[in-house]
Backbone as CSV, one residue per row, in Angstrom:
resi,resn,N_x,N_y,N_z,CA_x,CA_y,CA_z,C_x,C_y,C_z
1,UNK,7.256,-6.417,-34.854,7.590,-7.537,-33.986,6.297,-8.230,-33.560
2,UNK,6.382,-9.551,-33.666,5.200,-10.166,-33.200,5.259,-10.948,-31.960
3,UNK,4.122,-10.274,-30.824,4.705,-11.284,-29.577,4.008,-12.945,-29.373
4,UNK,4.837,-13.531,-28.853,4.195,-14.800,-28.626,3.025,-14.760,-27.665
5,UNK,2.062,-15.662,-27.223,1.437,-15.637,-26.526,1.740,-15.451,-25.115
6,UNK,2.892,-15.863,-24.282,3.427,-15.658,-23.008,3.882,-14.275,-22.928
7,UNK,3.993,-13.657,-23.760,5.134,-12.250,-23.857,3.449,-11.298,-23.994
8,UNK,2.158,-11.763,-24.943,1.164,-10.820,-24.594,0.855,-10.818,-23.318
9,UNK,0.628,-12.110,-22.960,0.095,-12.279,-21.227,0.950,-11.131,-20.484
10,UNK,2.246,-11.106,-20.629,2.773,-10.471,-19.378,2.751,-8.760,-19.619
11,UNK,2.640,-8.486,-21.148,2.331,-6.923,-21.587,0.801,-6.715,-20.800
12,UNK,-0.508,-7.393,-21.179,-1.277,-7.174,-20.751,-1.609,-7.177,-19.358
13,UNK,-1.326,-8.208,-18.528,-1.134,-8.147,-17.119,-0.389,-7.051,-16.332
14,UNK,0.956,-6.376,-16.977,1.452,-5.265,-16.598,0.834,-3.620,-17.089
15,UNK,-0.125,-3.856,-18.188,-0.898,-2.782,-18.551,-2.263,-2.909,-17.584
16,UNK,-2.672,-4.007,-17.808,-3.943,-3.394,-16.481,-3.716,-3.374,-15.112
17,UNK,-2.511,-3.974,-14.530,-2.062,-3.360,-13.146,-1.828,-2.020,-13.298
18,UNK,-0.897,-1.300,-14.309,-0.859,-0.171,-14.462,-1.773,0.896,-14.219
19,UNK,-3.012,0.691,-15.080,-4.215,1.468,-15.150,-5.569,0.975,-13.549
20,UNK,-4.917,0.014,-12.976,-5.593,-0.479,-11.829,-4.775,0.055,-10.684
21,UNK,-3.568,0.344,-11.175,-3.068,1.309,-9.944,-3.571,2.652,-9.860
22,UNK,-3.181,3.145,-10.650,-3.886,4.264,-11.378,-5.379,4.799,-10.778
23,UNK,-6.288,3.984,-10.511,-7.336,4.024,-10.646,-7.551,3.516,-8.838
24,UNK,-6.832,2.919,-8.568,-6.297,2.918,-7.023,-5.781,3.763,-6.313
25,UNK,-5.172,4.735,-7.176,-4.570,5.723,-6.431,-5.206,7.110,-6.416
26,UNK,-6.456,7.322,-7.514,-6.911,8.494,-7.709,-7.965,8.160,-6.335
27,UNK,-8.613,6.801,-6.162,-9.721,6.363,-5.047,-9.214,6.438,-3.717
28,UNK,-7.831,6.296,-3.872,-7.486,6.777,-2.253,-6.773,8.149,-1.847
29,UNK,-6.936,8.566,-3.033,-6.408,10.311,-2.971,-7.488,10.736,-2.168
30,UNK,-8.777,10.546,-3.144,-10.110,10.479,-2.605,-10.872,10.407,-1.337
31,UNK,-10.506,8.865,-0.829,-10.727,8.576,0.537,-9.622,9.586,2.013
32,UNK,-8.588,9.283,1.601,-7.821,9.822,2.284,-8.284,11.462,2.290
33,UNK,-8.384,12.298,1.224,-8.820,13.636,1.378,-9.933,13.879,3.020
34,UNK,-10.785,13.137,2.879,-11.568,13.248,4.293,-10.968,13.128,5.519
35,UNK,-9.910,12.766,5.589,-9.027,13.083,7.202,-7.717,14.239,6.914
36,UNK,-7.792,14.822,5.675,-7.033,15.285,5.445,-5.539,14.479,5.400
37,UNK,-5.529,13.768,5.058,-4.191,12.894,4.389,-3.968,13.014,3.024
38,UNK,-2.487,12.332,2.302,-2.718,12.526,1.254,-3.133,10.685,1.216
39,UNK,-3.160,10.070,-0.442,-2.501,8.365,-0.194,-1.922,7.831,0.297
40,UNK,-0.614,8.551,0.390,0.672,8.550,0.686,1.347,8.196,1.965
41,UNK,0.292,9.330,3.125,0.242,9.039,4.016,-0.475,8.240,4.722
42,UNK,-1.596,8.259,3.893,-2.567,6.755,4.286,-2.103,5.804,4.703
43,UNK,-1.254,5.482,3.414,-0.540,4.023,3.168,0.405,3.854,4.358
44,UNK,0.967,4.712,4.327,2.182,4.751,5.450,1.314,3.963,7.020
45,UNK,0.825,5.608,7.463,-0.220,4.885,8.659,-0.860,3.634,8.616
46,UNK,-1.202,3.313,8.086,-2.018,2.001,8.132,-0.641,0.628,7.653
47,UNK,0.218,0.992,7.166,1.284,-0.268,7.147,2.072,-0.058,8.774
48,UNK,1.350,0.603,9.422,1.598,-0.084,11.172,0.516,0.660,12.014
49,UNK,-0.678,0.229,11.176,-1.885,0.325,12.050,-1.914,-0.751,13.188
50,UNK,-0.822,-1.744,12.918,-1.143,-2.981,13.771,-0.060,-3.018,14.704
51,UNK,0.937,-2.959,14.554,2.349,-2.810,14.847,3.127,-1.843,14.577
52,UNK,3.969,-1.185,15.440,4.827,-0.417,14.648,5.802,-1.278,14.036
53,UNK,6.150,-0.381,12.988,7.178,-0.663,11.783,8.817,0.111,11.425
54,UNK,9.585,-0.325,11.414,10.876,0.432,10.687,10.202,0.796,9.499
55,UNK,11.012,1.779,8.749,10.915,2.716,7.271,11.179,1.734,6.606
56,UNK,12.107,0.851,6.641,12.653,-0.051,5.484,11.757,-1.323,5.647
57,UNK,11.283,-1.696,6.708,10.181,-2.608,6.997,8.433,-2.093,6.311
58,UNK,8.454,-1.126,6.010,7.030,-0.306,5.465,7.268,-0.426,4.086
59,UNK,8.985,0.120,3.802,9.199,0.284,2.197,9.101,-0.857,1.273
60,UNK,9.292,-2.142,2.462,9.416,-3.655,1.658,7.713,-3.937,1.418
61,UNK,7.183,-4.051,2.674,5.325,-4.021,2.577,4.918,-3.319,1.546
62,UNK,5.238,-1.816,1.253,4.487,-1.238,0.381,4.640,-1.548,-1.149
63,UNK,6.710,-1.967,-1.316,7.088,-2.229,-2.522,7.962,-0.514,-3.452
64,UNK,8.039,0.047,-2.456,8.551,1.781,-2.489,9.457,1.852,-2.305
65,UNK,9.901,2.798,-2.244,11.825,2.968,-2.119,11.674,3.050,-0.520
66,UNK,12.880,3.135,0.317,12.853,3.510,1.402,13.161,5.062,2.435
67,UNK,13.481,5.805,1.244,13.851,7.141,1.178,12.329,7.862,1.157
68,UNK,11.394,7.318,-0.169,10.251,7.680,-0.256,9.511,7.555,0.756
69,UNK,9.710,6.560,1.941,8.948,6.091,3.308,9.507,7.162,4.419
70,UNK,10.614,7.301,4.477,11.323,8.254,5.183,11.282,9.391,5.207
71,UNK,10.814,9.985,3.563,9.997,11.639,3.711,8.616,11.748,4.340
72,UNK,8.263,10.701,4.136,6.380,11.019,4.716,6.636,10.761,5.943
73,UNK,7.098,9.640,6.873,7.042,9.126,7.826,7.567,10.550,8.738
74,UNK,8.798,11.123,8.206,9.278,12.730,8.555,7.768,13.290,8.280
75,UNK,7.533,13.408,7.885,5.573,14.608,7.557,4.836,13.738,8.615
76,UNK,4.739,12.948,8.775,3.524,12.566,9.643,4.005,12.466,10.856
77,UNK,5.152,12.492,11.145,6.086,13.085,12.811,6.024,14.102,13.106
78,UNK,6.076,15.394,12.129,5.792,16.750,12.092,4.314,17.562,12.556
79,UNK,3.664,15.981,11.673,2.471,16.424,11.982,1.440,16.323,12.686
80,UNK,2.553,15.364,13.443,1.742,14.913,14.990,0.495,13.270,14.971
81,UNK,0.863,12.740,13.621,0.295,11.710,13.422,1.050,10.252,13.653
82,UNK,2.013,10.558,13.453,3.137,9.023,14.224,4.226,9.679,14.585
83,UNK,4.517,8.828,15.141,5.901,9.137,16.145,6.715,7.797,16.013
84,UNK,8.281,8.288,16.020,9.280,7.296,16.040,9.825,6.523,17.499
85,UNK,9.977,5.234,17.487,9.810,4.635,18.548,11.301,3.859,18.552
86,UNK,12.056,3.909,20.231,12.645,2.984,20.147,12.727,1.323,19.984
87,UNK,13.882,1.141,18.686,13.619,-0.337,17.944,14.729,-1.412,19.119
88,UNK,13.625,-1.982,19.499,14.890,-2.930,20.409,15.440,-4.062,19.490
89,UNK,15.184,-3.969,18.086,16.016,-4.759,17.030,17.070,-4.467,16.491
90,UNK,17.140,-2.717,16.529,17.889,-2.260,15.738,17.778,-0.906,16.481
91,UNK,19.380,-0.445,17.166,19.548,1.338,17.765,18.852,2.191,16.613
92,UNK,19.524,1.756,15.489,19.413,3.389,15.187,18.335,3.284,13.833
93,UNK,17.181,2.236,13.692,16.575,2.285,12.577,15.573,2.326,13.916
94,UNK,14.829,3.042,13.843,13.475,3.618,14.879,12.402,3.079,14.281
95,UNK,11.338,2.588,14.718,10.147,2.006,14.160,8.984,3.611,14.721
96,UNK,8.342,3.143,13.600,6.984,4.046,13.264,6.146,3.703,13.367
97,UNK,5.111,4.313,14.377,3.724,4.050,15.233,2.878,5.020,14.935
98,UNK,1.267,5.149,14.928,0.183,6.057,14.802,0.169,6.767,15.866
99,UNK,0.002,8.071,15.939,-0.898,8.367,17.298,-1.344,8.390,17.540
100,UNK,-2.090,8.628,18.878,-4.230,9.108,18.571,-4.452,10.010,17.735
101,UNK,-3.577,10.720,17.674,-4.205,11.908,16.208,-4.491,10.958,15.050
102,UNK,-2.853,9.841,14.765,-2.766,8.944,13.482,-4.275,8.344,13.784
103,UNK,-5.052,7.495,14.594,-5.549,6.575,14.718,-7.115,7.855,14.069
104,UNK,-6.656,8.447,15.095,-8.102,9.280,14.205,-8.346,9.613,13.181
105,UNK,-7.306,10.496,12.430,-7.368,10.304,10.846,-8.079,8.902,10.404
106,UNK,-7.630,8.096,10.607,-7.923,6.696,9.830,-9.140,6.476,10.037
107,UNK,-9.357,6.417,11.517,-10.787,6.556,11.823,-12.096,7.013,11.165
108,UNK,-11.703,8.268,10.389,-12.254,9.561,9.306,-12.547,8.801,8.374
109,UNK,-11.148,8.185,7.454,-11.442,7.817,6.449,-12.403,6.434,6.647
110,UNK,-12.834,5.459,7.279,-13.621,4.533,7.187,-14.664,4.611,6.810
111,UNK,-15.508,5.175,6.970,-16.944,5.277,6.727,-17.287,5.617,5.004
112,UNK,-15.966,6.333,4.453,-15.817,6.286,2.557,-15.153,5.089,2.387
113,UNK,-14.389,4.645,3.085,-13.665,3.492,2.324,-14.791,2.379,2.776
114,UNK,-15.959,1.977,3.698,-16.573,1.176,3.724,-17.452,1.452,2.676
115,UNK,-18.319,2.902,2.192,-19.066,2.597,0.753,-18.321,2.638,-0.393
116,UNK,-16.905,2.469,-0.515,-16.475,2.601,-1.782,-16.248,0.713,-2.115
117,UNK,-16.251,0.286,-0.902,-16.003,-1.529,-0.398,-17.413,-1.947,-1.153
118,UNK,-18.211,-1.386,-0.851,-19.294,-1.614,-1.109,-20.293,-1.679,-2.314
119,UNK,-19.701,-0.399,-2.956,-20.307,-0.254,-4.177,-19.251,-0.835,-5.363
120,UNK,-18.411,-1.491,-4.797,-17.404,-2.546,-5.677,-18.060,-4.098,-5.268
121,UNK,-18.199,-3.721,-4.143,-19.170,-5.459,-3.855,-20.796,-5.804,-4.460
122,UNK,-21.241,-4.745,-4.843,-22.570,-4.838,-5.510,-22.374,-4.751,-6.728
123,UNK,-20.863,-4.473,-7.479,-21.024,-5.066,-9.009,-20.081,-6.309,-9.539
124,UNK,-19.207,-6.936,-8.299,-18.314,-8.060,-8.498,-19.073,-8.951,-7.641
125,UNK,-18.798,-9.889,-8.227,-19.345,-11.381,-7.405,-18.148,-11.419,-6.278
126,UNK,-18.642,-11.792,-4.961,-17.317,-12.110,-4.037,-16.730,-12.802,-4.464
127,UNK,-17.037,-13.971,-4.848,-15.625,-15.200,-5.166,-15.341,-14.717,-6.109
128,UNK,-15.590,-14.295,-6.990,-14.782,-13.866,-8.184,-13.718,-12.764,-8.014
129,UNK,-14.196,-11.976,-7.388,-13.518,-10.466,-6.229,-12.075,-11.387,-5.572
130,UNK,-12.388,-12.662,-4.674,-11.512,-13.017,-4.194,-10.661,-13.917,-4.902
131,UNK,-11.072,-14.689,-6.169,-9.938,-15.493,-6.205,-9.593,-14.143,-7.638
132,UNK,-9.463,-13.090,-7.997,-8.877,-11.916,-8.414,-7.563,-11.961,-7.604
133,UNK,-8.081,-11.343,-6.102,-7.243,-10.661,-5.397,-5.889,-11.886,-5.025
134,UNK,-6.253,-13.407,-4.773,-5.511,-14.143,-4.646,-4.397,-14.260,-5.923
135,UNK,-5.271,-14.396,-7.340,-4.145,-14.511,-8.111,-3.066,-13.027,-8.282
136,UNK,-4.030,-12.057,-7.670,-2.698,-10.879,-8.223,-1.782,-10.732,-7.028
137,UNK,-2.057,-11.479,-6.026,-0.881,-12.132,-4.771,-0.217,-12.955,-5.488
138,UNK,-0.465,-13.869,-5.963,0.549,-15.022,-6.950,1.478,-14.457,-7.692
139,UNK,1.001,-13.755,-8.693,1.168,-12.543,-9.826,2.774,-11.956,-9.065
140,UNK,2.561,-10.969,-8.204,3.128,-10.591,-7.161,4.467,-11.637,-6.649
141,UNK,3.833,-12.727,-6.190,4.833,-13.454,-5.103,6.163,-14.174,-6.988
142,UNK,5.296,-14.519,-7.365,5.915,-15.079,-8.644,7.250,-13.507,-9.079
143,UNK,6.298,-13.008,-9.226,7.850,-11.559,-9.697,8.587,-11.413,-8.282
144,UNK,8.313,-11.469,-7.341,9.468,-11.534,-6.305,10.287,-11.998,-6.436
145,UNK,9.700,-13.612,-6.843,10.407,-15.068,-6.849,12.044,-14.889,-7.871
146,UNK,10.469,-13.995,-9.493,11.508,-14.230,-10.140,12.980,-12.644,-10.030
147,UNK,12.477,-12.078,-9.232,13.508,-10.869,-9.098,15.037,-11.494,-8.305
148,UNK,14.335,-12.228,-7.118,15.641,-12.767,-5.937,16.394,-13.967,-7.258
149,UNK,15.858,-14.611,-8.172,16.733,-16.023,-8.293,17.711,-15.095,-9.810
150,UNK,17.024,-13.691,-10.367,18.362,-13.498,-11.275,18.581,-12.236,-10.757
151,UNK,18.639,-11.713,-9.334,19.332,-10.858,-8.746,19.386,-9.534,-8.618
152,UNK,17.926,-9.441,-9.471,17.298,-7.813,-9.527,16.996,-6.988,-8.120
């Protein structure tokens, strides 16, 4: 089978997100190891480092199932790193907050995730770094786009 040129674009664009996740996820196994987190829970904590969040409000941010948000978010309640909060939006979907324990973990991990920031910024040009990160937001908002209009 021979692909057209639009059909390589989108093989290749979905193969190096692949291997860029990949390679994203072994670096924050990494980072996260120093507060003793896994990624997992990283991710979690810090998608309401700012705000607390509902599970299904984290699962949409992250792009995860919401079941998958709901086992960790259970581990990091257990473990004394967030706690479930009453949602005055919603009784019975509880929003998820850090604690000072959460806030400290995170705290931990900064000081690796600022030289790992770093030693990616001394071999990418910033603008080039940023209009990257903008188009794989496009990239992104475009497959949303096209998921809601044929109903995926």
């Amino acid at each position: 089978m021979t692909a057209n040129p639009t059909q390589r674009l989108l093989s290749d664009s979905a193969l190096t997100v692949f291997r860029l996740n990949g390679q994203f996820l072994a670096l924050a196994e990494e980072l996260a190891a120093s507060a003793g987190l896994t990624a997992t829970r990283w991710q979690v904590l810090g998608a309401v480092l700012r705000e607390p969040a509902s599970v299904s409000e984290i699962a949409r941010i992250m792009g995860i199932t919401r079941q998958s948000v709901q086992r960790t978010a259970d581990l990091l309640v257990a473990d004394g790193l967030a706690e479930y909060r009453d949602n005055p939006a919603h009784r019975r979907a509880k929003l998820v907050a850090p604690t000072s324990a959460g806030y400290d973990a995170l705290d931990r991990i900064n000081p690796a995730h600022r030289l790992a920031a770093q030693a990616l910024a001394e071999r990418l040009d910033p603008e080039e770094w940023r209009r990257t990160v903008d188009a794989l937001q496009k990239l992104s908002t475009t497959l949303a786009e096209l998921d809601t209009e044929t109903g995926r």
